[in-house]
Every structure is written in C-alpha cells, then in structure tokens.
C-alpha positions in Angstrom: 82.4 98.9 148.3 79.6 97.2 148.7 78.8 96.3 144.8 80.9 96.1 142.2 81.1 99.6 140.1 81.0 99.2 136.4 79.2 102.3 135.7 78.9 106.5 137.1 75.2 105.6 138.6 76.9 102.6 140.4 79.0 105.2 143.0 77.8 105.7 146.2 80.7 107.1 147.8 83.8 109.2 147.4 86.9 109.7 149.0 89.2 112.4 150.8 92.7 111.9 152.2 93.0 114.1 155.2 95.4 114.8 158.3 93.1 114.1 161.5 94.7 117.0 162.7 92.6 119.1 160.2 88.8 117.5 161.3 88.5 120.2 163.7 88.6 122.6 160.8 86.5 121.1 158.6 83.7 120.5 160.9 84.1 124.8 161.4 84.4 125.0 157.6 83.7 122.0 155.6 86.4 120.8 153.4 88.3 123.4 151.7 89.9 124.0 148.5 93.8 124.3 149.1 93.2 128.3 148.0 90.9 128.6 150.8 92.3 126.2 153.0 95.8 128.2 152.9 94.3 131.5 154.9 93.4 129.3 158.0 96.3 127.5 160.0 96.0 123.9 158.5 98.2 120.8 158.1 98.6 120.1 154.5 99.6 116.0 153.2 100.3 117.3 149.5 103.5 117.2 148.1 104.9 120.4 147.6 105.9 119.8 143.6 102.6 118.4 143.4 101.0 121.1 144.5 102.9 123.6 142.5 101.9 122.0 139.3 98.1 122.0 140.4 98.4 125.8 140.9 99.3 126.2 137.5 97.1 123.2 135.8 93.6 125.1 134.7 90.5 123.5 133.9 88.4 125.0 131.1 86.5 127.3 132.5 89.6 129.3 133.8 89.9 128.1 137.3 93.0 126.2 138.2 93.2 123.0 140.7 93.6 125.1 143.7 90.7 126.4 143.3 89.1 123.0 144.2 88.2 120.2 146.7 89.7 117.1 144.8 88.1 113.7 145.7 89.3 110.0 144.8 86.5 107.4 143.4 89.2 105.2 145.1 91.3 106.2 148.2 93.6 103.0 147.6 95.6 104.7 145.1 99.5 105.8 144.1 98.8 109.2 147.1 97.8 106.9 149.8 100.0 104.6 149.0 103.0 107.6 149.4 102.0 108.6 152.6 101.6 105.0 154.0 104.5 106.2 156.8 101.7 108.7 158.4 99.1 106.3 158.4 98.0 106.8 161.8 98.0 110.5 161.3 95.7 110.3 158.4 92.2 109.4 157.7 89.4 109.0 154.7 86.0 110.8 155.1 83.6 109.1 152.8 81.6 111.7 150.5 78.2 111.0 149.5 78.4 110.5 145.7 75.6 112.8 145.3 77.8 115.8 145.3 78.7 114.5 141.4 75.4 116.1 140.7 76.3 119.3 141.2 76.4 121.8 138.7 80.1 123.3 139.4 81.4 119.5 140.2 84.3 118.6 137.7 85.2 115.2 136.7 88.6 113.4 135.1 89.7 110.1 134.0 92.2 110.3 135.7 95.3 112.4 138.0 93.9 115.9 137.0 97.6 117.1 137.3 98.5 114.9 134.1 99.1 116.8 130.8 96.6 114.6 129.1 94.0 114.5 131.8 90.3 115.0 130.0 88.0 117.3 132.3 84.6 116.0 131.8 80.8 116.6 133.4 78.6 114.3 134.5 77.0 112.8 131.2 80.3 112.8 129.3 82.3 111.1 132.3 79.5 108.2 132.2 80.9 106.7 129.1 84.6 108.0 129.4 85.8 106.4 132.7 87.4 103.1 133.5 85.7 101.7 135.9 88.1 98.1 135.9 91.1 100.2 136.9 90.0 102.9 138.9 88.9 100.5 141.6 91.8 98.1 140.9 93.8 96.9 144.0 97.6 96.4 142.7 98.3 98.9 139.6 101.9 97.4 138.9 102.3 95.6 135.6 104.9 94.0 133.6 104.4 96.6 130.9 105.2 100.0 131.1 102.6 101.2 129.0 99.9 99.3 131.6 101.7 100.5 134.6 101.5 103.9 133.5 97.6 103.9 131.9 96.7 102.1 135.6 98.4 104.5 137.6 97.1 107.8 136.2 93.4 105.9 136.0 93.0 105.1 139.5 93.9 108.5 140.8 90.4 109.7 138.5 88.8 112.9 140.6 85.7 114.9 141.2 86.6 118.5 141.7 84.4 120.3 143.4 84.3 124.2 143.4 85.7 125.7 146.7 84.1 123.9 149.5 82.7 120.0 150.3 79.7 121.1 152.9 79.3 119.3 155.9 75.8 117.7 154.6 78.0 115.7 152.0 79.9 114.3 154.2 78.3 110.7 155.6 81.6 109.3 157.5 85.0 108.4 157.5 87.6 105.3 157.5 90.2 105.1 159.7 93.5 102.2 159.4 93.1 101.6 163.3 91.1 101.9 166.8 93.9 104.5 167.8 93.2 106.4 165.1 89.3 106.0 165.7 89.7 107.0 169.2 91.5 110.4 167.7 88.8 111.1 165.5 86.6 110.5 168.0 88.5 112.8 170.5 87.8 115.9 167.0 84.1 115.6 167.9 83.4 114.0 164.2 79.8 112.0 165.3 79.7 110.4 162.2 79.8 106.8 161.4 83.5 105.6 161.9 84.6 102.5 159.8 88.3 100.9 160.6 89.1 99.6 157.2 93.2 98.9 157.0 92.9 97.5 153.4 92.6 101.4 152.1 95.7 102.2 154.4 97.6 99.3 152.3 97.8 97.7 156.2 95.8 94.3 155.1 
C-alpha cells in the first residue's frame, strides 16, 4: 500500500488468493463465487472444512457464503500464510476498491466464517472496522485473547454477489518472475507486480 489506511475511503485495492491455474477461467468468466465456480472444471485452494462451514454460514439476506466472491482488505493474512507450500502455484489479483460501492457488495470485520462475524454495508462498516489490525504484518501475541481478536480481524472481507467482472480487476501480485512468467503465459495483460512480502517470502 501506498498510504497508510485508517479509514474505508482510504482503500484502493482489494485482494484475491487464486491458483494461477484458474486465470484462464476467470478471464472467460470473471471471478466466480465457489457456487458458480463448482459447474466449470476449476482448481480450488479452500480447505475443505472451511468450505463446508461457509456453505452453511448465511448472511442476512438469506444467501449463504457460497453464494459469494470473498475478497481480503489484506492478502497477508492466516489463508496465505497456510498455503505458503504452493506459493509458486498461487497468485493475488488486486481488485479495484470501487467494487465496495456496489449495492449487493457485503462487508465484515472480520473471517465471515466466524460465529460472531458482524455483516455490515458500506456506511456501517466505515466506523466498525479495524483498520490497525487488518493491515497488521505479524498477528501473533503473547495473549490469547489478542492473538485471537488479531487473527479473525485481518481476515475482514468484501463479499461480493456471484461474480467479480473483469472491469474490476486492475492487476495482480505474484511471489516471483517464474510465477510472473506463468501468468504471463494465461494471457492476463494486466499490470504484474512481484511482491514476495504478501507470499510471507521477504
């Protein structure tokens, strides 16, 4: 980041963990919700219990997690962190932070798949997220109560409804030049950063 976020009007970009070997697909389809994405031959990074408990997490209009495109504030968070062996498998397309604008966009303080996640628009997510630890770097802490507050703030989402369009999408980060070359070699002509630090490889 280029500034240092203390506020909702302050994001300019969001994140989205994805296997390179699904680019292909997304520049067919855009980014798909896991409901949608499941009907086309895809690679898939979640974890399977994970996954299971989005299915059945709802968000109060009736639609459940599946149902949505889930995007980090931060990419440097607990998921990337568990799937730092496939690094070079993986990369981070960078969402233009307008898409929080739209009307079926969902946002949380925190990992949606929590029990005590809060599911929030735009104007009540301006005063109800932290800012400090969704973009810390190191969400360890001596006390358990910290540890745990830190590690289900950082993983804070924007859900958005079905599909992330192609329009949203402004480029990507990659850990490495091999894996630049690879997304190259997908036909994604979008600006390509190689930023290790969000692969925890810096």
């Amino acid at each position: 980041m280029t500034i240092q976020i203390r506020r909702l009007s302050d994001v300019q970009e969001l994140h989205y963990i994805i296997s390179l070997g699904n680019i292909e697909s997304v520049l067919k389809n855009g980014i798909l919700s896991y409901s949608r994405s499941s009907k086309i031959e895809h690679t898939s990074i979640a974890d399977n219990d994970v996954r299971e408990r989005r299915l059945r997490k709802f968000v109060p209009n009736g639609r459940n997690l599946g149902e949505y495109v889930n995007l980090y504030f931060n990419a440097r968070n607990p998921m990337m962190y568990r799937l730092k062996p496939d690094i070079n498998r993986l990369c981070i397309l960078i969402i233009s932070a307008d898409i929080i604008q739209k009307e079926d966009c969902v946002l949380t303080d925190g990992n949606a798949a929590c029990d005590y996640v809060r599911f929030l628009n735009y104007n009540e997510a301006s005063n109800k997220l932290n800012f400090e630890y969704i973009y810390i770097k190191y969400w360890n802490d001596n006390d358990p109560i910290k540890k745990a507050k830190k590690t289900f703030e950082i993983m804070a989402e924007v859900l958005v409804a079905d599909c992330v369009h192609n329009d949203y999408i402004i480029g990507a980060y990659v850990p490495n030049n091999r894996s630049l070359d690879v997304l190259k070699q997908t036909g994604f002509n979008k600006e390509i950063v190689i930023n290790p630090n969000l692969f925890f490889e810096a």
